[in-house]
N, C-alpha and C positions, 0 to 999 in steps of 0.2 A: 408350875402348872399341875395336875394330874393324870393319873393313870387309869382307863376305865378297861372294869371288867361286865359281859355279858353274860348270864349265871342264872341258874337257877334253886342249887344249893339243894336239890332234891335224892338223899341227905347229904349235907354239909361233909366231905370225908376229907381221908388225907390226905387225897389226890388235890384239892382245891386246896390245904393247908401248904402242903407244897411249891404249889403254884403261888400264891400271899409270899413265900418266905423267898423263893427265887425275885419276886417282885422288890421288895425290901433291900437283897443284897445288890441288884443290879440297879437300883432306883431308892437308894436310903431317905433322899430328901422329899419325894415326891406324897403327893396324896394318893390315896385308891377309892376311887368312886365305883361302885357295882349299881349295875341296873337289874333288874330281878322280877320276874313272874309274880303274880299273886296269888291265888289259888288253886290257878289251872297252868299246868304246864302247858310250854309250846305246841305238846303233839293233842291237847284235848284232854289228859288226865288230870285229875288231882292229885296237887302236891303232897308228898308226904306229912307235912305237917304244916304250922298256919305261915305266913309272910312274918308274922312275927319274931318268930323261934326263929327261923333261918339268918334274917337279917342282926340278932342280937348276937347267934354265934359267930358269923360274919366279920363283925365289931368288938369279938372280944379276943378274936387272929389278926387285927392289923386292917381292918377296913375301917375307912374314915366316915362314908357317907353309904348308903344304900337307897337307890331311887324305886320307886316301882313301876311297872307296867303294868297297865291296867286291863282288865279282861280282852276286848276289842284290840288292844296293841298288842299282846304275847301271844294269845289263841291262833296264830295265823301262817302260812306256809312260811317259812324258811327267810322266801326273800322279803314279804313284811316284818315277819318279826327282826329278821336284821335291820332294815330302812328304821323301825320305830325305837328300837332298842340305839342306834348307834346315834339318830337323830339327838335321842333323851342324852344320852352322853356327851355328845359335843355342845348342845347348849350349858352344860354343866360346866364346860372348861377346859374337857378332855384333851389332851394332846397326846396323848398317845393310848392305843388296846391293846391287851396284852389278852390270848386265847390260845387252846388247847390245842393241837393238831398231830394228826396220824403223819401224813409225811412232810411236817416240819418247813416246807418248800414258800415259805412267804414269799421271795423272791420272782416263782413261777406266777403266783396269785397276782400279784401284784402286774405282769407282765400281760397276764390274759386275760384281768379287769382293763388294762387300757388298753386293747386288742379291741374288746368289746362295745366301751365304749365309742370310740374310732366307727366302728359298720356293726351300729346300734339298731339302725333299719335293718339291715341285711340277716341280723340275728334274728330280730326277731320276728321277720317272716318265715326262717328257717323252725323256729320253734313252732310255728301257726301249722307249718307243712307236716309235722308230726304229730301235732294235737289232730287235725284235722282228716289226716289219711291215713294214719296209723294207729288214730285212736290212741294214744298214749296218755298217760295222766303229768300235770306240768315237768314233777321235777322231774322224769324219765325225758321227754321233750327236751329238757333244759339240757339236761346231762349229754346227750346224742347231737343235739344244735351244735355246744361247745366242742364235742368230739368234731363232727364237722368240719368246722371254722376254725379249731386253733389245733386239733391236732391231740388235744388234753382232756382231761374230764376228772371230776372229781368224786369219790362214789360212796368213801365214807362220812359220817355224821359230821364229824368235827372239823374238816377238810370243808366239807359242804355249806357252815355256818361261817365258819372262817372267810372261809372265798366271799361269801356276801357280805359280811362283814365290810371286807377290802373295796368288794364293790360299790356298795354303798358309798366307801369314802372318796373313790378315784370318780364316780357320776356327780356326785356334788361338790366336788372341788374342799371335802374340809380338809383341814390343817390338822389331822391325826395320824400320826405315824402308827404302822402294826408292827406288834410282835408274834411270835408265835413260839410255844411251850412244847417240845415232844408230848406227848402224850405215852404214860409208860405202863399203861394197857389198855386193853382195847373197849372201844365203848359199851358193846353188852357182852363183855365176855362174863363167862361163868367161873372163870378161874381165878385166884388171887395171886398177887406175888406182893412177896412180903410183908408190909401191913397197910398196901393197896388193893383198894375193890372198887369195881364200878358201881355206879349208884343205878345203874338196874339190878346189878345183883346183890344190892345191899336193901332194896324193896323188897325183894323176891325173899332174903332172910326176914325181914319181918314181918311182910306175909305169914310167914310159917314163924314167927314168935320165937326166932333165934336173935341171939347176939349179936350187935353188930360191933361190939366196944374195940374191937380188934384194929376195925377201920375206918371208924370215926367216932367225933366227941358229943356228936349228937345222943341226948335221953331220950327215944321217943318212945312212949307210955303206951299211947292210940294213934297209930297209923292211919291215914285215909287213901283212902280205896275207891274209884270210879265205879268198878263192877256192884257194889253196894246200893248203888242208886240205880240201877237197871231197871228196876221194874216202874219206879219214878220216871223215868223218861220215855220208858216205851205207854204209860199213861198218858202223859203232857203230847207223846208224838201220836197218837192213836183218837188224841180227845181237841186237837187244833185244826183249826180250820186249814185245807190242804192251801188255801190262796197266804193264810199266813205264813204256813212254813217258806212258802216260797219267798219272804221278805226277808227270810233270815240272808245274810252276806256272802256265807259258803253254799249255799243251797243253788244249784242251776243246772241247766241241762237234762230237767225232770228227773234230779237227784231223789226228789220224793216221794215219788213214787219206789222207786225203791228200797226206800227205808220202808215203807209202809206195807211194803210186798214182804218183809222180812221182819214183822213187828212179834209172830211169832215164835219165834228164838228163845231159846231156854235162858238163855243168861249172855253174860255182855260182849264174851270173846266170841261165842258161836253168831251174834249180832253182828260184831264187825270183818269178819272172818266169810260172814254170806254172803255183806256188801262189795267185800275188794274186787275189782277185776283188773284187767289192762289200763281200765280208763280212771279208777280211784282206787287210792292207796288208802291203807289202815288208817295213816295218820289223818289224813282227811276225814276217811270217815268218823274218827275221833274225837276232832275238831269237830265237826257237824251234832255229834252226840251231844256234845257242851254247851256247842252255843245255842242246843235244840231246849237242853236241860236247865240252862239260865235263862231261857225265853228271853232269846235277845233278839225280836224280831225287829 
């Protein structure tokens, strides 16, 4: 059978080469199928560099195949991009994911996916009760439900993707075992240890036109950059009809009005930095920027 990995490869470092080579030693015979963003990551940025670069280095560490996700199926909160990323992988052949985690606790996940599925209603009337009364935006809801109801909660990145991962596979019944990789450091940390870096902070080096050779085998020349297109989008969002914006997928709850109350903003971070509150997050409002900026109504 094979092994699928969830990925973005936004750069390719040696934290992922790691990952490939524990895959290999514990699973020699096996295939590794990756499924992978295309030019927009999960949170609404653009990728470092094209689907193509990524997936070529991918395949020259030990990946057999490389799927893609397509704007509409990667663009999107946590628990779609999990449901469409894990779907893409099991029709593939997948029998087993192997992914990154902070506390390593697949066992727990695995436990508190079928908790949930069990009092599936009961969750998520509990998450309605905090969307609704306490104004919270989904994943805070999701996170504070799950505290609730089992007692647990999960609060960092890789934990968080992971968990839906798992849940994804325990609500549809496939036939994917998970694995889960400590993670040996932290997802946007600033700090390196040894000749590991997170691939936030290995953007944020090329931002600034530093090297990255230390920690990964990615050459990237021209970087791409969302904030670049800022003033692109806040034309498209300033110059569309307000009945279209509102066709877009992520847009609801007279979200735009408030982008438009805040079309003013010098540049991209102070844009989405005006819009967050209790009830939307960065990342959303990110997502919203992209899928405003590809006019994907």
């Amino acid at each position: 059978m094979a092994i699928g990995i969830v990925a973005e490869y936004n750069p390719f470092h040696n934290g992922h080469i790691r990952q490939l080579n524990w895959i290999k030693e514990n699973f020699p015979n096996e295939k590794i199928i990756v499924v992978m963003t295309d030019k927009f990551s999960q949170r609404g940025e653009l990728t470092i560099t094209s689907f193509a670069k990524r997936k070529a280095i991918a395949k020259k560490y030990g990946v057999n195949k490389v799927l893609k996700l397509n704007f509409e199926q990667g663009v999107q909160a946590a628990h779609i991009f999990a449901q469409n990323a894990i779907k893409k992988l099991y029709k593939a052949g997948v029998d087993k994911i192997v992914f990154g985690s902070e506390s390593n606790d697949i066992e727990q996940m695995i436990f508190i996916a079928k908790t949930l599925k069990k009092n599936q209603q009961n969750f998520d009337q509990i998450i309605r009760k905090y969307i609704r009364k306490e104004k919270l935006a989904y994943p805070k809801a999701f996170s504070c439900a799950l505290q609730e109801l089992t007692g647990k909660n999960f609060t960092m990145p890789n934990d968080i993707l992971g968990f839906e991962y798992i849940k994804t596979i325990i609500f549809n019944d496939y036939n994917i075992t998970p694995y889960s990789l400590e993670r040996n450091i932290a997802f946007h940390s600033e700090t390196t240890i040894d000749n590991y870096a997170s691939a936030s902070l290995l953007r944020n080096k090329l931002r600034n036109n530093e090297s990255i050779s230390q920690f990964s085998p990615m050459k990237i020349k021209h970087p791409r950059f969302i904030d670049k297109y800022y003033k692109k989008f806040i034309k498209i969002l300033t110059n569309t009809n307000i009945n279209k914006l509102k066709k877009v997928k992520l847009v609801s709850e007279g979200i735009e009005n408030l982008l438009l109350k805040n079309a003013n903003q010098p540049d991209y971070n102070s844009f989405v930095n005006a819009c967050v509150s209790k009830r939307y997050t960065a990342s959303r409002i990110k997502r919203i920027i992209a899928w405003i900026l590809c006019k994907k109504w």
